[in-house]
C-alpha positions in Angstrom: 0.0 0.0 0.0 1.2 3.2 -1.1 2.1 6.6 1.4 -0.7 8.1 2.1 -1.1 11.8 0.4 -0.2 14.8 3.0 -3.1 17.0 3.7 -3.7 20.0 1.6 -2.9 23.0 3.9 -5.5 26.1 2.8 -4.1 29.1 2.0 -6.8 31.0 -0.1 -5.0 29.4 -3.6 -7.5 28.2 -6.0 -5.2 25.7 -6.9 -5.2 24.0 -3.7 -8.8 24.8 -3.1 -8.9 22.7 -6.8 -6.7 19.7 -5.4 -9.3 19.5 -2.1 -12.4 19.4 -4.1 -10.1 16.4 -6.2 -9.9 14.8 -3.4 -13.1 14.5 -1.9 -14.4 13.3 -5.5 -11.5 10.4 -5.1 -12.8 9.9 -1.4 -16.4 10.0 -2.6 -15.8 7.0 -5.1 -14.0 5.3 -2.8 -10.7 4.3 -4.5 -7.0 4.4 -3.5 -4.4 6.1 -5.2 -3.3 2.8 -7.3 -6.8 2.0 -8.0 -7.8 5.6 -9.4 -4.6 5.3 -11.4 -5.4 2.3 -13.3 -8.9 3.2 -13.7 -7.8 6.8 -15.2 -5.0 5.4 -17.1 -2.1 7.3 -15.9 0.7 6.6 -13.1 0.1 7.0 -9.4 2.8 10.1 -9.1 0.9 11.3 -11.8 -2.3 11.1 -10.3 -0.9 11.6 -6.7 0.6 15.4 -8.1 -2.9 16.4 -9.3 -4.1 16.4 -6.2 -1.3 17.6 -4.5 -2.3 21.6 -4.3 1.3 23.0 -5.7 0.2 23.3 -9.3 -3.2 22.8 -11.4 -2.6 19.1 -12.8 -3.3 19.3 -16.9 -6.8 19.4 -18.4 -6.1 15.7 -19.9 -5.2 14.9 -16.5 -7.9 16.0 -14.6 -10.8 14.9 -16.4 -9.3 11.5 -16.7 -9.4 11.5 -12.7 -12.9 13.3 -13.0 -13.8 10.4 -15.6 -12.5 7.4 -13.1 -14.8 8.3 -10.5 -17.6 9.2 -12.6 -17.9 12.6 -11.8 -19.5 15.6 -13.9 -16.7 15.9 -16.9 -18.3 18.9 -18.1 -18.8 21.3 -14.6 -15.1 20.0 -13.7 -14.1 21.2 -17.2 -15.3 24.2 -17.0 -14.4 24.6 -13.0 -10.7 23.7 -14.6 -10.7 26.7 -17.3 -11.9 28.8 -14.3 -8.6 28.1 -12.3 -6.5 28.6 -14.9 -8.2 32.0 -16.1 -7.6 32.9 -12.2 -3.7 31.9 -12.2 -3.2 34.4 -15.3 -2.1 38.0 -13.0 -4.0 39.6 -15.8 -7.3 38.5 -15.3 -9.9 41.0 -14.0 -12.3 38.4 -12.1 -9.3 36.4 -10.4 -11.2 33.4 -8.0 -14.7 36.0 -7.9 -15.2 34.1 -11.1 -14.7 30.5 -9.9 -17.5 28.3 -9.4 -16.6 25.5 -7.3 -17.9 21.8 -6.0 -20.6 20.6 -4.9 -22.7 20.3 -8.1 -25.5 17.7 -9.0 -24.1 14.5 -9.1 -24.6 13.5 -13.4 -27.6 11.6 -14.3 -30.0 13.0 -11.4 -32.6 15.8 -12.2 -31.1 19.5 -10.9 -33.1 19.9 -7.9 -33.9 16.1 -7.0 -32.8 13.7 -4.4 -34.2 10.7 -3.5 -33.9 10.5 0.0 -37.0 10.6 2.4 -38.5 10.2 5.4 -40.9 7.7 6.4 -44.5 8.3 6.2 -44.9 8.1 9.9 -41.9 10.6 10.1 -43.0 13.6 12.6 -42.1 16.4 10.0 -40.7 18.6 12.2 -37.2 20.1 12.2 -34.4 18.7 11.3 -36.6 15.5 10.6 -37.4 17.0 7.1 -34.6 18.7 6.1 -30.7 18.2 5.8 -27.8 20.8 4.6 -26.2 20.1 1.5 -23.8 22.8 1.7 -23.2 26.5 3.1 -20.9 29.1 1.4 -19.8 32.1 3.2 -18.6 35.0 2.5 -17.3 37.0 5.5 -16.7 40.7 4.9 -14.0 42.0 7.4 -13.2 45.5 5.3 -16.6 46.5 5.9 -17.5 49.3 8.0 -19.3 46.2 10.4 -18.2 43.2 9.5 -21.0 40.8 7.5 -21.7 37.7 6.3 -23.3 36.5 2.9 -24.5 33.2 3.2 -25.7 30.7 0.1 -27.6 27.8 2.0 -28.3 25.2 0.3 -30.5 22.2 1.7 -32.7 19.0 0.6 -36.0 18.1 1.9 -36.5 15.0 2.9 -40.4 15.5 4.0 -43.2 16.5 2.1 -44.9 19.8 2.2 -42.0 21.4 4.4 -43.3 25.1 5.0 -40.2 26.5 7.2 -36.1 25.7 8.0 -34.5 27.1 10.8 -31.8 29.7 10.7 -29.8 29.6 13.7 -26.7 31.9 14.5 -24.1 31.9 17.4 -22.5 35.2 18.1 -20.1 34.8 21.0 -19.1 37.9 22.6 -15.8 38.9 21.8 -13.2 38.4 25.1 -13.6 41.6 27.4 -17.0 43.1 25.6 -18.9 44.1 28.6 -21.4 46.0 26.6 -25.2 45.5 27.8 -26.7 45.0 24.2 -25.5 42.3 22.0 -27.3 41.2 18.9 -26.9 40.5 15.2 -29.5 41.4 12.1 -30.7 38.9 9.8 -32.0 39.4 6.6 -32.9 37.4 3.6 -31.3 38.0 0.5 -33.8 35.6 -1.8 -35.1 32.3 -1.4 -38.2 33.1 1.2 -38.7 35.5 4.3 -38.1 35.1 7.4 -40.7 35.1 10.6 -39.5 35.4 14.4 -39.4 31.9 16.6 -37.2 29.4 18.2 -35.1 29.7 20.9 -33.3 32.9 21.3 -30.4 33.3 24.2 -27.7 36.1 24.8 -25.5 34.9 22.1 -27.7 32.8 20.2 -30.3 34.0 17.3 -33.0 32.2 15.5 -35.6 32.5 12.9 -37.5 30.6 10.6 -36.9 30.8 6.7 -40.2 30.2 5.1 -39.8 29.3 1.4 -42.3 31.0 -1.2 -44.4 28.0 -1.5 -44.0 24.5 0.0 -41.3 22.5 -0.6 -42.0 18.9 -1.9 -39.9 15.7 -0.6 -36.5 15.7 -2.4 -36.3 19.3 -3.6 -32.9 21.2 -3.3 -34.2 24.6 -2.1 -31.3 27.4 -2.1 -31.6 30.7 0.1 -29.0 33.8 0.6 -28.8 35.9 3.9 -27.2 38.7 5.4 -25.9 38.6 8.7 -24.6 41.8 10.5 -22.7 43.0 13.4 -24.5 46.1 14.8 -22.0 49.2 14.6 -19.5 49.3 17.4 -20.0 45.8 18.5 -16.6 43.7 18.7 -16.4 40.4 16.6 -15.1 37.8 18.2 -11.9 36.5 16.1 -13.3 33.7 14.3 -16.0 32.4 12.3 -17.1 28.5 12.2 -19.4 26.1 11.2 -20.5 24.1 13.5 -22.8 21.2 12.4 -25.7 20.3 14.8 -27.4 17.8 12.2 -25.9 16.5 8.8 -24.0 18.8 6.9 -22.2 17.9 3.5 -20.2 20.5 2.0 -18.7 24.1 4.1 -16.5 26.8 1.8 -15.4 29.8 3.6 -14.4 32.8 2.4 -13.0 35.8 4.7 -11.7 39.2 2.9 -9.9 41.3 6.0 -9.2 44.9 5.8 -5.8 44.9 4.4 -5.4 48.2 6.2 -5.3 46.2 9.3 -4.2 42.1 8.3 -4.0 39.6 10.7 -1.5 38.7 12.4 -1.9 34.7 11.8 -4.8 33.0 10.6 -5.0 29.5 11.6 -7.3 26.4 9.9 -10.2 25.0 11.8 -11.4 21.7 10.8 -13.5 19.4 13.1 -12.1 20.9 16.3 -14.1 20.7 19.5 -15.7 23.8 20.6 -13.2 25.0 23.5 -10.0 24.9 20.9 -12.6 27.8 18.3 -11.4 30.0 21.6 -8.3 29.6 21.7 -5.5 32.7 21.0 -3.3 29.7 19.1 -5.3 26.8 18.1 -2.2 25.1 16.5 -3.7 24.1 13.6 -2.2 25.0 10.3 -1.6 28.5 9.5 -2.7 30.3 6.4 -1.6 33.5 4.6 -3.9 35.8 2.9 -4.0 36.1 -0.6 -3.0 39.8 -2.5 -6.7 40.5 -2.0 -6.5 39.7 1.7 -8.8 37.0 1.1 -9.1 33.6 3.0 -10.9 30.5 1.2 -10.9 27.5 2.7 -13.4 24.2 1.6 -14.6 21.2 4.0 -16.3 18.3 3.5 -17.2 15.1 5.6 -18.0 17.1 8.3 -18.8 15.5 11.9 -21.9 16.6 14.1 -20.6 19.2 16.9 -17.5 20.1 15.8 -16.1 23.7 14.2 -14.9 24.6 11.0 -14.0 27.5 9.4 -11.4 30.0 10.6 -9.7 31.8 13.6 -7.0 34.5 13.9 -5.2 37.0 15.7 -5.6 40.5 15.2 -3.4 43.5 14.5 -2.2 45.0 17.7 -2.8 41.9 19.7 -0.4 40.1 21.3 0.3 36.7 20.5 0.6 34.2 23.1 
């Protein structure tokens, strides 16, 4: 049995953000190195180096990988052009352009899965519902910092009338402030109405789509979360899963008038280390842009991904 491949240490490249989503399509079909190099056709250094994150493997290359484990030739075609366009210093778009994983799986409807509940299921959150991915955009250059989120979930009930929106906003270390609060608005995909559970740090409301949704529907919604002026953010943002969540891509553009000092890689730490001055996890550096974008996938129940880091002026431990 072959070395197993080192991890792919995020650092905002689209090339290495390329060689993750490579992975998890290898990981998805379930093959080794050896056995996704016979099945594509070319050697296992080959193969092993496209996935690698230090340069974008070859088109050929790729979409025999792509190909092997039967994944969408023509969106990771066209994903693959994207990169490339990206790497050239004179494009205008640069990785705004890019349209990464997940996509429909080929041969399946757009908007169609076929998993569901049982009849006698209750209906009732998360029962009919699961996340198939969440992509964020956190805004740090802002005069408040905010968040544009792309949800993307599958119904697994029929008729489902509303999803849950829930967001944690811990209070930044020595904030003694009496209010505290975030606003939520939706960008498209429904409305929201007040409800759930609602603590100091903790905000929910209900998205409620513009008509039912029917059992196997992909239903996609946008919102806006915002840090009321002169409230401190506390120096991180994660996703942490509470039911079954598929796909997480984080992107986090800081003020490059005042860069981190590190930024360090969260992925399926417990919730105490998301606190933590140093995690020691893997570092990252900004891109040019002062941009952050990190991808996960196979996430576990209760634990954090996403990003952490230490500000300007702060002292590092």
């Amino acid at each position: 049995m072959g070395r197993p491949q080192k991890p792919i240490v995020q650092d905002g490249s689209p090339v290495r953000l390329f060689a993750f989503w490579l992975r998890n399509l290898r990981d998805s079909a379930g093959f080794t190195l050896e056995q996704l190099a016979r099945r594509a056709e070319y050697g296992r250094t080959t193969v092993s180096d496209a996935m690698g994150g230090e340069k974008l493997p070859s088109r050929p290359v790729t979409l025999a990988i792509v190909g092997a484990c039967k994944g969408d030739v023509r969106r990771w075609s066209e994903y693959w052009a994207q990169v490339r366009r990206a790497l050239d210093p004179d494009c205008p778009d640069g990785v705004a352009g890019i349209d990464p994983p997940p996509w429909d799986p080929p041969g399946r409807p757009a908007g169609l899965h076929a998993e569901q509940c049982p009849p006698d299921c209750t209906r009732t959150e998360p029962h009919g519902w699961y996340t198939e991915s969440v992509a964020t955009l956190l805004r740090l250059d802002t005069p408040t910092p905010e968040a544009l989120e792309r949800r993307t979930v599958v119904t697994t009930c029929e008729g489902l009338t509303r999803i849950p929106v829930g967001v944690s906003v811990p209070r930044r270390a020595g904030d003694t402030r009496t209010e505290h609060g975030l606003e939520i608005s939706v960008v498209r995909g429904g409305r929201l109405e007040d409800g759930g559970p609602e603590y100091e740090s903790y905000f929910e409301r209900f998205l409620v789509p513009p008509d039912p949704l029917r059992a196997g529907t992909r239903h996609t919604y946008e919102v806006r979360l915002r840090i009321p002026p002169a409230q401190p953010m506390a120096p991180h943002f994660v996703h942490v899963p509470l039911t079954r969540s598929e796909h997480f891509r984080l992107r986090v553009r800081f003020d490059r008038a005042r860069m981190p000092r590190r930024v360090w890689r969260l992925a399926g730490v417990p919730t105490a280390v998301i606190y933590q001055q140093n995690p020691g996890t893997p570092s990252l550096e900004p891109d040019g842009r002062g941009v952050v974008d990190v991808g996960f996938a196979a996430m576990k129940v209760g634990y954090g991904y996403g990003l952490s880091w230490l500000e300007a002026g702060v002292a590092d431990q």
